[in-house]
N, C-alpha and C positions, 0 to 999 in steps of 0.2 A: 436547517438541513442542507447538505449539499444535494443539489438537483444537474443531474446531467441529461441533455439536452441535444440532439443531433439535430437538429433543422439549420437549414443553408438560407434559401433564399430569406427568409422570413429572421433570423437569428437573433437579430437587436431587439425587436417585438417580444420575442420569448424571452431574452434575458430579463427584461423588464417587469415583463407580466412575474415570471420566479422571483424579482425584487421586491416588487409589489407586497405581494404576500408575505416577503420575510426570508425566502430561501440563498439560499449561495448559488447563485447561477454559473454554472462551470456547461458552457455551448460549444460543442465542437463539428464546424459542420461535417457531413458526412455524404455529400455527394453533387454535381451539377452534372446539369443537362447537355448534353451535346448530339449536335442537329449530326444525325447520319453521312456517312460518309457520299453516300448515293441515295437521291429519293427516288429513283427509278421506282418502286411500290405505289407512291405517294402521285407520282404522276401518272402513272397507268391505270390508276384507279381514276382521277378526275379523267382522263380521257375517257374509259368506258362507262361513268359514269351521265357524261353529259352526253353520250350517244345512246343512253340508254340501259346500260345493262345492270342496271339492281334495281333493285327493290326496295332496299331495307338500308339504315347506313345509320350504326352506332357509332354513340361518340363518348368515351368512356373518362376522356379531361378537358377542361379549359386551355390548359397550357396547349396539346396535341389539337384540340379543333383551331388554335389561333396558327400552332404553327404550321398545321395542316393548311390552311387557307396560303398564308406568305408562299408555301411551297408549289402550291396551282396557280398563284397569282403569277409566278417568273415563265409559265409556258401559256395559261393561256387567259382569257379573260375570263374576271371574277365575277363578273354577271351572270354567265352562262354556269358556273361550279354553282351561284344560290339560284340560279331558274330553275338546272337540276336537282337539287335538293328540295328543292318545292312540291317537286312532282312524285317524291317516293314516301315513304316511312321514314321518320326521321328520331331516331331513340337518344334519350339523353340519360348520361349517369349520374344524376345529381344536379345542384345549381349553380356547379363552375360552366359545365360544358351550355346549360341552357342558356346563363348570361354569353358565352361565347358567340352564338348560334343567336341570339339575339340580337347581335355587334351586326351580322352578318345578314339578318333580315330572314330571315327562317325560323319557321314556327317549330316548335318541337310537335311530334306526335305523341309521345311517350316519355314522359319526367318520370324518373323512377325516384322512389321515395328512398329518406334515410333507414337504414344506415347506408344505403347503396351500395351493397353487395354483388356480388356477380348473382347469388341464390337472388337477393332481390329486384334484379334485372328479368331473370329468367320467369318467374313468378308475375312479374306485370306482363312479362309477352304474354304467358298461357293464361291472365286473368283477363285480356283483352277481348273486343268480338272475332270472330273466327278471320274477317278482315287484316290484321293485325298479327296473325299470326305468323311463325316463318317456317313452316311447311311449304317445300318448293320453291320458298325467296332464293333470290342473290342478294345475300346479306355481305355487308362491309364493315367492320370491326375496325376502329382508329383505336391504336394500340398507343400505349404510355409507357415504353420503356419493356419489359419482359413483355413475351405473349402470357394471357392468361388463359392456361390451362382449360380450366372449370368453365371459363363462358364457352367458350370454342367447342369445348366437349360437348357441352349443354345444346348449344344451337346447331351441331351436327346433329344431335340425339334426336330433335327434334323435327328433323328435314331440313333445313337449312344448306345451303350451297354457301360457306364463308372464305371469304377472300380479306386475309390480314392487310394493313395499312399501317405497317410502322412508319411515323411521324421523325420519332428523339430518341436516344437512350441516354441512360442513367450512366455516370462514371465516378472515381470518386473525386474526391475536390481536387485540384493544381497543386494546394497546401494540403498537405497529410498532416501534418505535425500534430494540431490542437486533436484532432482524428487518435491518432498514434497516445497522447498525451491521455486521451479519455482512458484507452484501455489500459492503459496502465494504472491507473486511477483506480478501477474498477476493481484490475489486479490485487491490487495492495490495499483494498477494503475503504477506499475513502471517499466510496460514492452512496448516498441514500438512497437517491430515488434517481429511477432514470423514465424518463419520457420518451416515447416513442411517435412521431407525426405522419409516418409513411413506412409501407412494409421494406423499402428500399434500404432504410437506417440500417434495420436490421441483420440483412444481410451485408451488408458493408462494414456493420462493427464488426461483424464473426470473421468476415473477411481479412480485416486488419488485426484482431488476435488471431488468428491463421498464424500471418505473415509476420507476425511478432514472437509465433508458438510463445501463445499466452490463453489459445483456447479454453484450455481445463480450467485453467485457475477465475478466466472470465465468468466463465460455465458455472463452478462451483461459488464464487462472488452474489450473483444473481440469486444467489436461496439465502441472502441476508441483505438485500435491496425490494424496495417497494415499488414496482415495475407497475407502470402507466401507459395505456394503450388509446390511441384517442378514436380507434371504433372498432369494428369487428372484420374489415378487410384486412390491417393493420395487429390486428388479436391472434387472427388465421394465422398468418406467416411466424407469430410469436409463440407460438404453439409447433408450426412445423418444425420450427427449427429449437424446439424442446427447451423454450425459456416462458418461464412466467407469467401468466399477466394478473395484475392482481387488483385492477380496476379500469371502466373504462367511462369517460365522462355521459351525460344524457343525451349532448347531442355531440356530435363530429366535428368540433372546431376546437383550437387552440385554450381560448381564455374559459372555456368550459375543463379542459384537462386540466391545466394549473389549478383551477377551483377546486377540480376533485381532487387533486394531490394534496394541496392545502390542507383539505377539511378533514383525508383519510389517512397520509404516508404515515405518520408520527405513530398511530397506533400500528399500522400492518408492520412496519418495522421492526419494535415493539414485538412485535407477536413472533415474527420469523426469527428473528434472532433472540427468544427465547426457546423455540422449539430447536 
């Protein structure tokens, strides 16, 4: 089966793992990182942070706490950004930021469980002792690229006083082409299964059949493809933006969605394109 593929940093890993199994690995990355033009956020945060002023301080990537730290370390010392973080609530989204945060000598307060959702972020604050809560915090949100809507909503809704910390944002790769080359692909029906590893992909494909006005045909493509979602943060946006998901692996990593695609595309396939 032809498998296409958007992941960047990670891209030879996934071709492999699609080889593995048997498929035609067609990887076209769809987007890198780039550090902010200004961390003025990033810095004014560690400074009111080590003078005191929060509470609370969510970390929602590994990438964003790593680059978060390089970005305090150029104004001030790194001792005093983990003495601070010592002395408040320290929330982690998952086991990237907590290994991050562990680099860094800082206990997490709160590891929120898979699938690690914004719902199940919010869900372990209100499952926590009344301590823990963020009723009246100054809470700090180390953002990944977009602000997320839904937590931000959630933690105002709740009392919360939040102050964003954009880190990086998302752009799409230097090279479009292999990018450009998918949706055409897609276009002209010769893709089976397409894989999804970040809700970012997503809107960066639609983005470049935009830009190619090859939306519709993208659009309509996708109800004869076997669309794989590797969790439910990643499901959300596939959904918002009115495509498909038609499985998602058990747990949130890579060689778990290639297993499910394996085991399930050939029939979903199969089945859409008999309907």
């Amino acid at each position: 089966m032809r498998v296409l593929a958007l992941e960047s940093r990670r891209a030879r890993e996934m071709a492999k793992l699609i080889e593995n199994y048997g498929g035609q690995a067609i990887v076209a990355p769809s987007m890198r990182e780039v550090p902010l033009e200004s961390n003025a956020e990033a810095l004014t945060f560690a400074r009111d942070l080590i003078a005191g002023g929060f509470d609370m301080a969510i970390f929602l990537t590994g990438v964003g706490t790593r680059a978060l730290a390089r970005v305090i370390a150029t104004a001030h010392a790194l001792e005093d950004f983990q003495a601070a973080l010592r002395k408040i609530i320290v929330v982690a989204r998952g086991p990237k930021p907590v290994a991050a945060l562990k680099e860094l000598g800082v206990q997490v307060t709160i590891a929120v469980p898979e699938p690690n959702t914004s719902k199940d972020l919010l869900q372990a604050l209100d499952k926590g002792p009344g301590s823990l809560r963020p009723q009246g915090m100054r809470v700090a949100v180390q953002e990944y690229g977009a602000p997320n809507a839904e937590l931000l909503e959630g933690l105002a809704a709740r009392g919360a006083v939040v102050t964003r910390v954009p880190v990086y944002q998302w752009a799409l790769p230097e090279d479009t082409g292999p990018l450009r080359a998918a949706v055409e692909s897609i276009a002209r029906a010769e893709i089976d299964v397409a894989l999804f590893t970040t809700s970012v992909q997503v809107t960066h494909l639609l983005q470049m059949a935009r830009d190619l006005q090859s939306e519709d045909a993208v659009r309509s493509a996708f109800g004869r493809i076997a669309v794989g979602s590797i969790g439910p943060v990643t499901s959300e946006e596939l959904r918002e933006q009115r495509l498909p998901v038609d499985f998602e692996p058990e747990h949130p990593k890579m060689g778990f969605l290639v297993n499910e695609a394996a085991r399930r595309a050939a029939e979903l396939v199969k089945e859409k394109r008999r309907r």
